[in-house]
C-alpha positions in Angstrom: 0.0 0.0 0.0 2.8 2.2 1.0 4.6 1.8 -2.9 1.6 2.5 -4.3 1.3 6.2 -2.5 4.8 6.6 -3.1 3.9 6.2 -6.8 1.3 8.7 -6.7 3.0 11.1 -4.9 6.4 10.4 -7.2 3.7 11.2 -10.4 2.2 14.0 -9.2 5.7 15.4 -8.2 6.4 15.1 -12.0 3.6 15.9 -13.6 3.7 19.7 -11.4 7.0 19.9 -12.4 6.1 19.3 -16.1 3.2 22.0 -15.5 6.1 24.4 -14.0 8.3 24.2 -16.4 5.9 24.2 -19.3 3.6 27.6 -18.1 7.2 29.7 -18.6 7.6 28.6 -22.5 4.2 29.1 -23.3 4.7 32.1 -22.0 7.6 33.2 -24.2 6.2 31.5 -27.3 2.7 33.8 -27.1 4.9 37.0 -26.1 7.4 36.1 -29.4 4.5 35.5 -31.4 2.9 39.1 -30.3 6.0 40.8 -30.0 8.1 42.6 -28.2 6.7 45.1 -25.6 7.6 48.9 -26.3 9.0 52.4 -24.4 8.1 55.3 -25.7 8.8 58.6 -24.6 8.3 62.2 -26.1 10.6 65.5 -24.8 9.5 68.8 -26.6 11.7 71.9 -27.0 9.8 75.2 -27.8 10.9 78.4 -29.4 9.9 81.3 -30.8 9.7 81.9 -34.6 8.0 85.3 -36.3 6.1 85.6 -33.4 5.1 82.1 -34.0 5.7 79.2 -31.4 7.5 76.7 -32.7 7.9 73.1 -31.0 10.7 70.4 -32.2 8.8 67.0 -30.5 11.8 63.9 -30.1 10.2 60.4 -30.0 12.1 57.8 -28.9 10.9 53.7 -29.1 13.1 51.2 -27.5 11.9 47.6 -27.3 12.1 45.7 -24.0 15.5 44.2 -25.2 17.0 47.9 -25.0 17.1 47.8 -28.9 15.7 50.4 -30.9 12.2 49.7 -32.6 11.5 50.5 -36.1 8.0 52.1 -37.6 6.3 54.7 -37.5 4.9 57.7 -34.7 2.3 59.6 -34.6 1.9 62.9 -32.3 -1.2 64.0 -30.9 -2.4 67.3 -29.3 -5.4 66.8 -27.1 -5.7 63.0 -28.4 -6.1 64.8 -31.7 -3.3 63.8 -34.1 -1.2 66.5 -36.1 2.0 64.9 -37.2 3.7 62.1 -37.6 7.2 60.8 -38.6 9.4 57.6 -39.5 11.8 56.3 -36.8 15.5 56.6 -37.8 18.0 53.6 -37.3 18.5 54.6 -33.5 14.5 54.4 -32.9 14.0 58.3 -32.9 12.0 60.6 -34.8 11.9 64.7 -34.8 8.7 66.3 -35.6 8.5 70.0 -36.1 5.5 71.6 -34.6 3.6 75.6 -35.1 1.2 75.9 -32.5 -0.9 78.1 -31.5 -1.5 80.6 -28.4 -2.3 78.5 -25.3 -1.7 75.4 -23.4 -1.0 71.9 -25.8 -0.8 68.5 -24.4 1.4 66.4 -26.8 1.7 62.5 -27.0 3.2 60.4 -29.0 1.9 57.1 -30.4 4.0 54.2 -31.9 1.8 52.2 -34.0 4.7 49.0 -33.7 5.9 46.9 -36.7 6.5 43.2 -37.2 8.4 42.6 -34.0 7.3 45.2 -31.5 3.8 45.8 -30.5 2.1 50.1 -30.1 2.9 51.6 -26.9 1.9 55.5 -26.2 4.2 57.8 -24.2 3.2 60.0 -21.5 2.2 63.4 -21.8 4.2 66.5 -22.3 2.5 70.2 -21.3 3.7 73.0 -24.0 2.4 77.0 -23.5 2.9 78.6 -26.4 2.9 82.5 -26.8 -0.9 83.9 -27.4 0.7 86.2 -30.2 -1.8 89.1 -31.6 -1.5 90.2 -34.5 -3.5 91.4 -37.7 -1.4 90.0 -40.4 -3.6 87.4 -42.2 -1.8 83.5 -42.0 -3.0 80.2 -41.6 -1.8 77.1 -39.5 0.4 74.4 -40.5 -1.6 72.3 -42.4 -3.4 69.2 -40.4 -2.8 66.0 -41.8 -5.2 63.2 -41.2 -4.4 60.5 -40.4 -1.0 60.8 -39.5 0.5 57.8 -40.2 -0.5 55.8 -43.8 0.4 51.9 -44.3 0.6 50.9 -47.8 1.5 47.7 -49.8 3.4 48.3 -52.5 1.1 49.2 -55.8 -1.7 50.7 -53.1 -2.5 54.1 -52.8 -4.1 55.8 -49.6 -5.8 58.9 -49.2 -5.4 61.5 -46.2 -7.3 65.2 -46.0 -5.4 68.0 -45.8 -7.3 70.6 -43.7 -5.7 74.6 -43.6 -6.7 77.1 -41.0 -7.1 80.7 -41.0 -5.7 82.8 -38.9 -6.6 86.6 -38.8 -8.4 86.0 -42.0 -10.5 88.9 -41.4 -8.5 91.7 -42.3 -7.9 89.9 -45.6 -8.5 92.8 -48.3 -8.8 89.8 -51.2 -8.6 86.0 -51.4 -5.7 84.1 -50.3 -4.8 81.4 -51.9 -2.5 78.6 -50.3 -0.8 76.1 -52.9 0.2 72.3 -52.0 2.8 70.1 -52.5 4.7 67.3 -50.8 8.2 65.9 -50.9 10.3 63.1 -48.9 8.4 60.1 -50.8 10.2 57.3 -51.4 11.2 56.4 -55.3 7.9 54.4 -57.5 5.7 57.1 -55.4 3.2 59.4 -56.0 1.7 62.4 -54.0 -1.3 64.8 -56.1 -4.1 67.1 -54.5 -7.7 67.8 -55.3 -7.8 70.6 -55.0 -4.2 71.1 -55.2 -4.7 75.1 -54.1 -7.1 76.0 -51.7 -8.8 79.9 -51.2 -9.1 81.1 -47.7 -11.4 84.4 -47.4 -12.2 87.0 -45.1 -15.4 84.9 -44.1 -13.7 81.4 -43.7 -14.5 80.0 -40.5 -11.5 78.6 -38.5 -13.4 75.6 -37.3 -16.5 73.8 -37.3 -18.6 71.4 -35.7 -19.2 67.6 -36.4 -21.1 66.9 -39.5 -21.4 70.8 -40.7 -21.1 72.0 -44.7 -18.2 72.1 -46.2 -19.2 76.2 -46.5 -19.0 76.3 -42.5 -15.4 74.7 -42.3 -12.1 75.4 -42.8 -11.2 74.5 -46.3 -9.8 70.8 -46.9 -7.7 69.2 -49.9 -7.7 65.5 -50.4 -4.5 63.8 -50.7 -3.6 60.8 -52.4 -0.8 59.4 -52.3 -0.2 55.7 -54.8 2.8 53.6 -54.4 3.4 51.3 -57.4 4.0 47.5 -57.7 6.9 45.7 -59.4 5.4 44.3 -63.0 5.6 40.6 -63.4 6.3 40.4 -67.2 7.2 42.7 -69.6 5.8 43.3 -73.0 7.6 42.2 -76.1 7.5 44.3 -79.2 6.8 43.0 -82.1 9.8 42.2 -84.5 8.4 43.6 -88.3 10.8 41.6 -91.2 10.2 43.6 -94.0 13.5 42.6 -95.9 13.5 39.1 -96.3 17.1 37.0 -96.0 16.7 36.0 -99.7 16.5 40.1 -100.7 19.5 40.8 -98.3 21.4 38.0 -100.0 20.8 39.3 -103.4 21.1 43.1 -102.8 24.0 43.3 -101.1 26.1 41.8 -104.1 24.5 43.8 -106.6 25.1 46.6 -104.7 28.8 45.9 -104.2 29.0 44.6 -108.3 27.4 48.6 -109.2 29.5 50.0 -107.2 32.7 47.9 -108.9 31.2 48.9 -112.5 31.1 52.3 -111.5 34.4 52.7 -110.5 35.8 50.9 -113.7 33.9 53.0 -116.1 34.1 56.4 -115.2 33.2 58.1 -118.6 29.8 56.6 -118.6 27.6 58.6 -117.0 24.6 55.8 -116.7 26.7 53.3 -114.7 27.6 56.4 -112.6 24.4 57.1 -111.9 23.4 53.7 -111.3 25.9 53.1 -108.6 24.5 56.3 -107.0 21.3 55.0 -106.9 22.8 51.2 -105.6 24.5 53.0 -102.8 21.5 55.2 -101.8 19.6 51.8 -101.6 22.4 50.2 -99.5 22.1 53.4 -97.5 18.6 53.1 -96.6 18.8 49.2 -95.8 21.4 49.9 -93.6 19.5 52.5 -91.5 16.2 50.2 -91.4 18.6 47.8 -89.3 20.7 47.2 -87.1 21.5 51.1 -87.5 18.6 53.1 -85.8 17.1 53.4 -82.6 14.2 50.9 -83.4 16.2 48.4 -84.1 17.5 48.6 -80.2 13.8 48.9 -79.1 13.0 45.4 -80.9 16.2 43.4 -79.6 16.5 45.5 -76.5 12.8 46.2 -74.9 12.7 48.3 -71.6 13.1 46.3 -68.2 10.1 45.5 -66.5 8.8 48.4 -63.9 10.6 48.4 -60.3 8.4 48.6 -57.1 8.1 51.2 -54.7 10.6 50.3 -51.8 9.7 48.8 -48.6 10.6 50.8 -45.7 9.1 53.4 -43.5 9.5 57.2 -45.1 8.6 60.8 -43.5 6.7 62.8 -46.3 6.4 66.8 -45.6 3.4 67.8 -47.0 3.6 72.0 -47.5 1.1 75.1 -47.7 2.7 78.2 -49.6 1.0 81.5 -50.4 2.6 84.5 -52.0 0.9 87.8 -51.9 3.3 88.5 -55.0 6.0 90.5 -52.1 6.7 87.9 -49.6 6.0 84.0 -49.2 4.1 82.5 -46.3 5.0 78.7 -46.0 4.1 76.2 -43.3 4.7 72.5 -43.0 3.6 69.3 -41.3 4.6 65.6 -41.6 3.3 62.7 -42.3 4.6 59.1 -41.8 4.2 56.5 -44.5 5.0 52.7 -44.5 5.4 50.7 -47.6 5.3 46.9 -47.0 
């Protein structure tokens, strides 16, 4: 009776121990399959610019291994988001922020890749200088959303939405043109509208589900990404001389040509040859001689796609009123897989 408890007690002992051991690798394998867990932290350095305050937001993601992550931030003020950026090979990321008179609350988000899973940093207080002034300008343009993932041959489509500021001692209409730069190669960026008017009337903000007449004015941007092609065309070869005509031309041509040379004084074997070697001329230029010849042998490679990777696209207002140019910028971060 005794060895039988002993038994029990001896597979129970194992079987716990089998449980113990197992419960940390299962452990490991989810947290490997979800990824690693993520740090992020946001410092923000303010200064003043034109009267303007200008804040330069560093992100910074570090996986739990102390290694920096890779992807793309977003940064929000007042959980509403206004920039966002690619991380650099040291998990960093500066975004470059004009912001208005009063108190901001800045975040940042990481959105994770692959191997490391979102996180959101705590919050960072700015006060920026409540500047007056009666010189019409306008915002940096707001970008939504912030961050874009594409696959390669995609395209994706944010709005662009431009404040007014002092737009009421506008005298005429401003008009504020768009552009973008930073994308990666294979990549597209276009605006409808791609210039937006801004009067003395425009409202500088709206509520929830107003006319477009009652809100700031908004561009749409779309920005495509292009695929790698998986065949290429081939042109069409067009044989108009045959082998057989080559065969016989050529000779003749070379026979005229021997005639003319050993009878100068007669002027229709002279004339002959002319004509022999303006033929020969002419064949030689519909072959192996002009540029459609390469075109046939030689077709254009097959179309590259647009390069995986994570890229910070600047998307920019300008106006001019025809003296001085006003520009403002914001960011944008966009991953191609």
């Amino acid at each position: 009776m005794r060895g039988k408890i002993c038994r029990g007690l001896r597979l129970e002992l194992v079987a716990g121990l089998g449980i113990a051991l197992a419960i940390p690798a299962l452990a490991l394998a989810a947290e490997s399959s979800q990824g690693q867990t993520t740090q992020t932290t946001l410092s923000a350095e303010t200064r003043d610019q034109n009267g303007r305050t200008q804040a330069t937001a560093t992100v910074t993601v570090l996986g739990e291994d102390g290694l920096p992550a890779t992807g793309a931030v977003a940064v929000e003020d007042h959980g509403e988001q206004v920039a966002g950026a690619a991380l650099n090979a040291q998990g960093q990321a500066k975004v470059v922020l004009g912001l208005a008179g009063g108190n901001h609350l800045l975040r940042a988000v990481y959105v994770g890749d692959t191997s490391h899973v979102a996180s959101t940093s705590r919050a960072a207080v700015v006060q920026a200088l409540d500047t007056t002034t009666t010189t019409p300008d306008f915002q940096p343009p707001a970008v939504s959303p912030a961050t874009l993932s594409l696959t390669a041959g995609q395209s994706g489509t944010a709005t662009v939405t431009i404040v007014p500021e002092n737009n009421a001692a506008l005298t005429s209409p401003m008009f504020i043109a768009l552009s973008c730069s930073g994308l990666p190669d294979q990549a597209t960026c276009t605006f409808t509208p791609q210039t937006v008017e801004i009067l003395a009337t425009t409202p500088t903000s709206c509520a929830a589900g107003s006319a477009a007449s009652l809100c700031p004015p908004t561009s749409s941007m779309v920005i495509g990404t292009q695929a790698a092609s998986t065949s290429s065309v081939t042109p069409i070869l067009h044989r108009n001389v045959s082998p057989i005509a080559l065969a016989i031309l050529f000779p003749g041509a070379l026979g005229l040509i021997g005639l003319a040379w050993g009878s100068r004084r007669r002027r229709w074997l002279n004339r002959l040859s002319l004509v022999a070697l303006v033929g020969l001329v002419t064949l030689l230029g519909a072959t192996a001689c002009n540029s459609r010849y390469g075109y046939e042998h030689h077709p254009p490679p097959t179309n590259p796609a647009t390069p995986a990777g994570t890229y910070t696209v600047t998307v920019t207002a300008q106006s001019s009123n025809g003296v001085t140019a006003t520009t403002h910028s914001s960011t944008i971060a966009l991953t191609v897989k």
